[in-house]
VEXFIFI-619733 format. One record per residue (C-alpha): x, y, z. Coordinates in steps of 0.001 Angstrom, whole numbers, plus 524288, in hexadecimal, padded with zeros to 5 digits. Example, Ala and Ser with C-alpha at 12.3 -4.5 7.8 and 13.67 -1.06 7.14 Angstrom:
2
8300C7EE6C81E78;835667FBDC81BE4;
This chain:
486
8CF6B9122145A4A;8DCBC90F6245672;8E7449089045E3F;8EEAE912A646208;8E2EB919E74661E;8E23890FE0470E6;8F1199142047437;8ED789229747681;8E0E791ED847D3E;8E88191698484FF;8F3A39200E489A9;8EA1592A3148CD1;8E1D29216549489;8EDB591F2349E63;8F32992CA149D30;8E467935E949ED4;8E3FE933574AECF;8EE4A939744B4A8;8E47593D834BF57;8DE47932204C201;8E5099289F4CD31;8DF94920924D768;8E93291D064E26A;8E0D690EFE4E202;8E3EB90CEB4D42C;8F177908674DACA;8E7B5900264E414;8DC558FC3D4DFBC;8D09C8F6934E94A;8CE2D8E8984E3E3;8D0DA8DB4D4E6FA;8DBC28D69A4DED2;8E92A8D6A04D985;8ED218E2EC4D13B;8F7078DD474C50F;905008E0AF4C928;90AD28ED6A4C5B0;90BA88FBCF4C9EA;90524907174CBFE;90F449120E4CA28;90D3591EB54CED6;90021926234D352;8F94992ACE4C821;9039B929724BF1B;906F991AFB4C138;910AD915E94B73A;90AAF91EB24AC67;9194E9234F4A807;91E8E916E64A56F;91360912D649E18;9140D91E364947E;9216A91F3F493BF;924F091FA04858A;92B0D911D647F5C;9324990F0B47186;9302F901294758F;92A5B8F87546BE7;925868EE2B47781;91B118EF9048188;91CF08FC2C48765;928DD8FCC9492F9;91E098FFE249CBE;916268F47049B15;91FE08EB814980C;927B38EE4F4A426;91B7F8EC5C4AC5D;917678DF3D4A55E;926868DAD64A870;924458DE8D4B56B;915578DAF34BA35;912B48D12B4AF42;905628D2B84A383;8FD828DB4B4ACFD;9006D8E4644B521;8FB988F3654BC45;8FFE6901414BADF;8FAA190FA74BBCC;8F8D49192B4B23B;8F780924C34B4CB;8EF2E922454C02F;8E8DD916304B8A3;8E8D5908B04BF23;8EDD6900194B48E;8EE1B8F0A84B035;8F68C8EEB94A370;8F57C8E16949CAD;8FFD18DB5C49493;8FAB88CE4249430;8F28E8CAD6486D0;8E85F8C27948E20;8E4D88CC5F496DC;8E53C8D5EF48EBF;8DC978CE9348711;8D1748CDF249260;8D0E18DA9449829;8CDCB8DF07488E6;8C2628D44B487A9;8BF618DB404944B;8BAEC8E8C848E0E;8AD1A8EC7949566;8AE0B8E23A49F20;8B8858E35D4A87D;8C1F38ED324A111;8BAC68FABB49853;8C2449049048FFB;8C66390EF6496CE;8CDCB91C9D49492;8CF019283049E4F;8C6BB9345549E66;8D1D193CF3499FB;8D4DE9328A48D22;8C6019348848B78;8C7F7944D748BA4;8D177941EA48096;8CB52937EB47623;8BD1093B0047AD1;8B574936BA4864D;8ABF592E6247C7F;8B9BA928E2473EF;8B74B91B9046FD0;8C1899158B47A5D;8BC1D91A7948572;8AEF3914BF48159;8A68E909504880E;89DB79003E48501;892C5904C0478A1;89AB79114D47606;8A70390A3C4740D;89FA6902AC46A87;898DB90D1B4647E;8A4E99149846272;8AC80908F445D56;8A2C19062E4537B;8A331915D544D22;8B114913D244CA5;8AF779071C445BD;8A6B490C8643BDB;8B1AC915134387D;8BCC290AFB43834;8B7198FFAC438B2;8BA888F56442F02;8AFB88F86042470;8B336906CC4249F;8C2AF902074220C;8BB858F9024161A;8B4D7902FE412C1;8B9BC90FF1413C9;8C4A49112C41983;8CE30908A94126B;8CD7F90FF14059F;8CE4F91E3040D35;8DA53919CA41534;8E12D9148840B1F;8DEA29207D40242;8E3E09282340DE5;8F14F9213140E7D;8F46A921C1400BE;8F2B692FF740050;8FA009324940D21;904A2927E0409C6;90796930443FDF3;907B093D82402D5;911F59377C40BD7;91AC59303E40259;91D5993FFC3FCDD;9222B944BE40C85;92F59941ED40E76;92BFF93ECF41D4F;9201E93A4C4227E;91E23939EE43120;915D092C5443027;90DD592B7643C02;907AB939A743C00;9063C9385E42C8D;8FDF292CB642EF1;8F87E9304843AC7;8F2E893CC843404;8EDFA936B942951;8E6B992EE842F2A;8DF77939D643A94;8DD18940E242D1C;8D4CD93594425F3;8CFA9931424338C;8CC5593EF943691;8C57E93FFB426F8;8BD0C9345E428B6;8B843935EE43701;8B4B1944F1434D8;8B6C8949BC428C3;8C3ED950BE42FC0;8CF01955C142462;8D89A9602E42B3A;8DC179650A41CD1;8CE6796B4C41F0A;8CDAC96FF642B52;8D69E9771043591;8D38A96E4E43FD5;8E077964AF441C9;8D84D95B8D4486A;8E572950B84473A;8ED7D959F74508F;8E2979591B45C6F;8E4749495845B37;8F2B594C3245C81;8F1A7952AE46899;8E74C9461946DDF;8F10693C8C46B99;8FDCA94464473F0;8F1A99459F47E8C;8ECCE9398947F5D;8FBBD933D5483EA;8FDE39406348EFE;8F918942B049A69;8EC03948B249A13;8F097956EB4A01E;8E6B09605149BEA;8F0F196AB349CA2;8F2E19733648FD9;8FFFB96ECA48802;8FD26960B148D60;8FB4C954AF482D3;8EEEB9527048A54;8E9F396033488B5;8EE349609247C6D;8E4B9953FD4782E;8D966959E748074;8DAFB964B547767;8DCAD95BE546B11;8D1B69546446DC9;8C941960E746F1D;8CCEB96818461A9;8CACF95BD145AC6;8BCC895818462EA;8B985966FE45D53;8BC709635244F00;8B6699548444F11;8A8A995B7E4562B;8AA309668244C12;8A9C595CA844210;89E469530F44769;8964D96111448FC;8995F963A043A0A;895769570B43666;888659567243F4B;8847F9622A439D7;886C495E9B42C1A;883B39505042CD2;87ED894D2841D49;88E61949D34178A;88F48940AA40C7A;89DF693CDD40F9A;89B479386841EC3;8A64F937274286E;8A78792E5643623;8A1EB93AEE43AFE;895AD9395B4342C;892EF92C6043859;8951992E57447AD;88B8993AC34476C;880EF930D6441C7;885DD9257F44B0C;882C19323A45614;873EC933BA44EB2;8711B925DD45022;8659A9220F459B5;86BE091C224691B;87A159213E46443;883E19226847097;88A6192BA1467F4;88CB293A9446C25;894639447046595;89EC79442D47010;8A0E7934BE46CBC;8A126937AD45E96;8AA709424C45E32;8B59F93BAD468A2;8B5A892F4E45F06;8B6D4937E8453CC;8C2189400445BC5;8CA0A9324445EFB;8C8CE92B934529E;8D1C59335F44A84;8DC199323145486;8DAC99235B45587;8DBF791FC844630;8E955929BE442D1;8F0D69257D44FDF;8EFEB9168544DE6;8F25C9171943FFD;8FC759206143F23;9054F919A14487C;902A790B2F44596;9063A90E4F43891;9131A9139D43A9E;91702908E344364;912A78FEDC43856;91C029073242F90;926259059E43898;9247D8F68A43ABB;923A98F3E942D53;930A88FCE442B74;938688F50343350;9349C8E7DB42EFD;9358E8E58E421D2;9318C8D8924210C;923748DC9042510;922E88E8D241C3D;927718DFC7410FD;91BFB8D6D9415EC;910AC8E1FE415EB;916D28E9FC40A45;913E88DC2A400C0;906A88DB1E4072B;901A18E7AA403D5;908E98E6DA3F5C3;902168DA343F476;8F5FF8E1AE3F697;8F9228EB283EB01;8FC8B8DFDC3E126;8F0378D9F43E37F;8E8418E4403DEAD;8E4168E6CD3D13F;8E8F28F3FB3D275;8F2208F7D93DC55;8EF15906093DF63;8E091901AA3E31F;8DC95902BF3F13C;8DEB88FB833FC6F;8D2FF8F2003FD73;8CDFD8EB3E40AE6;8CFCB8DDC0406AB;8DD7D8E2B8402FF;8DE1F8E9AE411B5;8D9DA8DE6641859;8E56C8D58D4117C;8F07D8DE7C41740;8F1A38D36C420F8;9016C8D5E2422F2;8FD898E42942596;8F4A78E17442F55;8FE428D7DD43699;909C28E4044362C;8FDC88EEBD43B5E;8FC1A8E3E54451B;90B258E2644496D;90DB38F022448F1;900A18F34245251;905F98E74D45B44;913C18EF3C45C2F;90F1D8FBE345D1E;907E98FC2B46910;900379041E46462;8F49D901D946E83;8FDBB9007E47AAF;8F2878FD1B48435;8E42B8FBA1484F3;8DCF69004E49088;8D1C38FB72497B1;8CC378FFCF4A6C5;8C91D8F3C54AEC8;8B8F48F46A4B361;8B9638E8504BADC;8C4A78E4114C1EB;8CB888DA3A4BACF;8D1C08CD1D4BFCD;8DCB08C6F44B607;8E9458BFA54B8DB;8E7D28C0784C7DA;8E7F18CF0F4C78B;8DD9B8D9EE4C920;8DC508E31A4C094;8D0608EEF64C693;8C70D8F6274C249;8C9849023B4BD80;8D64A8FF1B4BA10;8DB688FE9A4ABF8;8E1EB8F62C4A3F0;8EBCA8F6CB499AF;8EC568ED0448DE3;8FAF08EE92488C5;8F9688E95547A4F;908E28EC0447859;90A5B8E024483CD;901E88D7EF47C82;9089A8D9C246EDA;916B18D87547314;911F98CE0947B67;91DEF8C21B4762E;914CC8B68F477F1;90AB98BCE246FB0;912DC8C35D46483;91EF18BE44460C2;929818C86846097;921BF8D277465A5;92A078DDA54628E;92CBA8D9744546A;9248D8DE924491F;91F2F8D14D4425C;9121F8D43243A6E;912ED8C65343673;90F998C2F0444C3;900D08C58844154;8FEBB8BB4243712;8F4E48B2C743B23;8F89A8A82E444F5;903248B11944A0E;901828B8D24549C;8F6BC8C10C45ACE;8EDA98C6BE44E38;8E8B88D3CE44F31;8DB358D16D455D9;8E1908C74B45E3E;8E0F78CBBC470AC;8F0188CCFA46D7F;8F0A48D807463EF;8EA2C8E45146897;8F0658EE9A46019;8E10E8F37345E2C;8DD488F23246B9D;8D6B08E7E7471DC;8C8B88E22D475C4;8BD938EA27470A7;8C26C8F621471AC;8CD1D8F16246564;8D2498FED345D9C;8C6039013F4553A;8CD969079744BD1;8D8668FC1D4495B;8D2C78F6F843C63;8D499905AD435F1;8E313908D243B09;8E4D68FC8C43445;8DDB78FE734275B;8E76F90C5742811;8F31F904DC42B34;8F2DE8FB3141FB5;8EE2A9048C41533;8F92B90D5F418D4;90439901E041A1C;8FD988FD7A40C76;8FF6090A5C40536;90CF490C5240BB1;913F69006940911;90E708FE703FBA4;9116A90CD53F55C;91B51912263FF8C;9288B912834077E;92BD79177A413F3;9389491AD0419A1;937DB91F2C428AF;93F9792CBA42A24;93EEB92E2F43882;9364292B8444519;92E849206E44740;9324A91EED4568A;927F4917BD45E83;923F591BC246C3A;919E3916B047415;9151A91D7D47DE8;90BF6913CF47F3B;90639917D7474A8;90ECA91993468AA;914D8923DB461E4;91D6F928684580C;9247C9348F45EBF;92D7C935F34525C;9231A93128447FD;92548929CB43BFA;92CC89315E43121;92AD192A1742525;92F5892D70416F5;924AF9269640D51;92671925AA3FF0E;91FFA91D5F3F4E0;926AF90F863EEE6;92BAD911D43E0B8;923A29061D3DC74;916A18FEA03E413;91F2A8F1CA3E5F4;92CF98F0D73EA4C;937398E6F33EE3B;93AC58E5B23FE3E;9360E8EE534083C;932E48FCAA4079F;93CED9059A40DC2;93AB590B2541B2E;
């Protein structure tokens, strides 16, 4: 859940083998023609140059080298791992419509030993459905309707205006904590103001792991997660044993509900299942919000024509209403229709889910090349969204671009800042929900002025290594004249 989930399951899945190469990967037994590329070195292939770090807001230097070189498709090792990477959008397009037929999800054991061996992305078939449904049920769109828009928006105000009293704010851990804690509160009933258990600082330690090399040596980032993901696995079964054992609560969390879905009569539901989705979850909601956000922040910062543009939408909002300081309404959230084109643009630039994996079952024969089984293949959606004959100005932030008519719309085979195919981010509809209730609140009752950070690195996935160091104070009056000052 959560697009940049799909980054760090991504990363991991290339980086968990080290010990796994096959001199034949280099040469595989079939009859037909491999796409054009290379192999690199045994084992570790051309792993380095794919993760080497980039500032570069473009397809990253690796792949775009490599598509200058071999053309839309071409092969490479990872870390042992015979590879196919597609840049071209059509493609792209098929081996997603593909998904139990001739390609399956797929992540390595050692990815598995990290999220959970039942997580929801390594899943097949009727459990990936299963699982995708609990999750829905949670954050699906009647729960936003429901319950979830009033809570969240509750959240942000109070957050927004313990803030605007800081003289500094370091913006992406401030939001990205925020939000673990109310995830954390409505899957489980969690609140660290009542507990010693710092169950946020074992997800800290699962996200440096997940991008290392799985060494199981103590001081290693690998380690390190291992050990992560077992204090917090301690504290989630803790909790489902409190709850089973005390199972009569008038004010019932997600917890609740996926012990009863595990009572239910031909269930493929075991404790295990329940308690690696409820490990992964929180770590999927904070991470994509958290940074999404501040890169929205920073768009809109640097182009003042479209914060002037979603500043009088969400003022227009406020006029509109009998009384001003009333709540955010869903007919009101489903108007934000310039928001939604900048959360689009800003997912589009952010490449935020740098590839999408998939292990070839059947050999595959496309464009006069072979692509074999047991191979995998790489979706690159940064190729596809700075692709020039599909987005104009590719590198140029232009939320106008997604007015209708315009260019690829957000559920369109060229846009897969969610995903892609059926195995779209789950979770996509609530980061945005969080997104526009926070923009909202912010540019309506606040300023920002950056103070320092804000660097970008991705490595694929992204980062802030310097954060975002904000200084937030509240407007003198609701409506001004111009934009805000950043």
């Amino acid at each position: 859940m959560g697009y940049l989930w799909y980054a760090f399951a991504f990363t991991a899945t290339l980086l968990v083998c080290t010990a796994h190469w096959v001199y034949s990967c280099g040469k595989p037994k079939f009859n037909g023609k491999l796409p054009p590329g290379s192999m690199g070195l045994p084992i570790l292939g051309e792993t380095l140059q794919f993760f080497a770090p980039n500032t570069a807001l473009d397809v990253a230097p690796f792949i775009r080298e490599r598509m200058n070189r071999y053309g839309p498709l071409f092969r490479t090792s990872l870390v042992g791992w015979p590879l196919v990477i597609s840049t071209d959008p059509d493609l792209s397009r098929f081996i997603l419509q593909q998904e139990g037929k001739l390609v399956h999800s797929w992540y390595t054991e050692s990815f598995d030993n990290v999220v959970g061996k039942q997580n929801v992305l390594s899943a097949q078939g009727a459990m990936h459905k299963c699982l995708r449904n609990l999750i829905l049920n949670q954050f699906g769109s009647e729960s936003l309707k429901t319950r979830f828009l009033t809570q969240v928006e509750e959240l942000v105000m109070k957050h927004l205006q313990l803030w605007s009293n800081c003289t500094s704010v370091e913006l992406k851990e401030a939001i990205a904590s925020m939000i673990f804690g109310f995830t954390a509160k409505k899957l489980f009933n969690y609140d660290e103001s009542r507990t010693p258990e710092k169950l946020r600082e074992n997800y800290a330690a699962f996200l440096d792991g997940l991008i290392s090399f799985p060494l199981k040596i103590p001081g290693t980032s690998y380690w390190k997660c291992l050990q992560g993901r077992k204090r917090a696995m301690k504290t989630i079964r803790n909790m489902l044993d409190e709850r089973r054992a005390s199972p009569e609560r008038e004010d019932k969390d997600y917890i609740d509900f996926v012990l009863e879905e595990m009572q239910k009569d031909q269930t493929i539901l075991t404790e295990e299942i329940v308690l690696d989705l409820l490990f992964a979850l929180p770590f999927a909601t904070y991470e994509t919000t958290s940074s999404a956000l501040v890169l929205a922040i920073q768009y809109l910062g640097s182009h003042p024509s479209a914060l002037a543009e979603i500043t009088k939408e969400h003022e227009s909002i406020l006029r509109s209403r009998e009384r001003m300081d009333s709540g955010i309404t869903w007919n009101e959230y489903k108007s934000m229709n310039f928001t939604m084109m900048v959360i689009n643009e800003t997912v589009r630039l952010g490449n935020i889910v740098p590839g999408i994996f998939r292990k070839v079952a059947k050999d595959i024969e496309i464009k006069g090349y072979t692509i074999p089984a047991g191979w995998m293949v790489m979706i690159s959606p940064p190729a596809v969204h700075f692709n020039p004959t599909l987005y104009k100005d590719p590198l140029v932030f232009n939320p106008w671009r997604w007015q209708q008519g315009q260019e690829p719309n957000a559920g369109s085979r060229n846009f897969m800042g969610f995903g892609g195919g059926i195995r779209q981010c789950v979770g996509a509809e609530f980061v945005k929900l969080q997104m526009a209730i926070f923009l909202h609140h912010l540019l309506t009752k606040y300023r920002w002025t950056v103070i320092k950070g804000g660097d970008t690195v991705w490595k694929p996935g992204l980062v802030f290594p310097k954060g975002f160091h904000v200084q937030i104070s509240e407007k003198t009056k609701l409506y001004e004249d111009g934009p805000m000052e950043t």
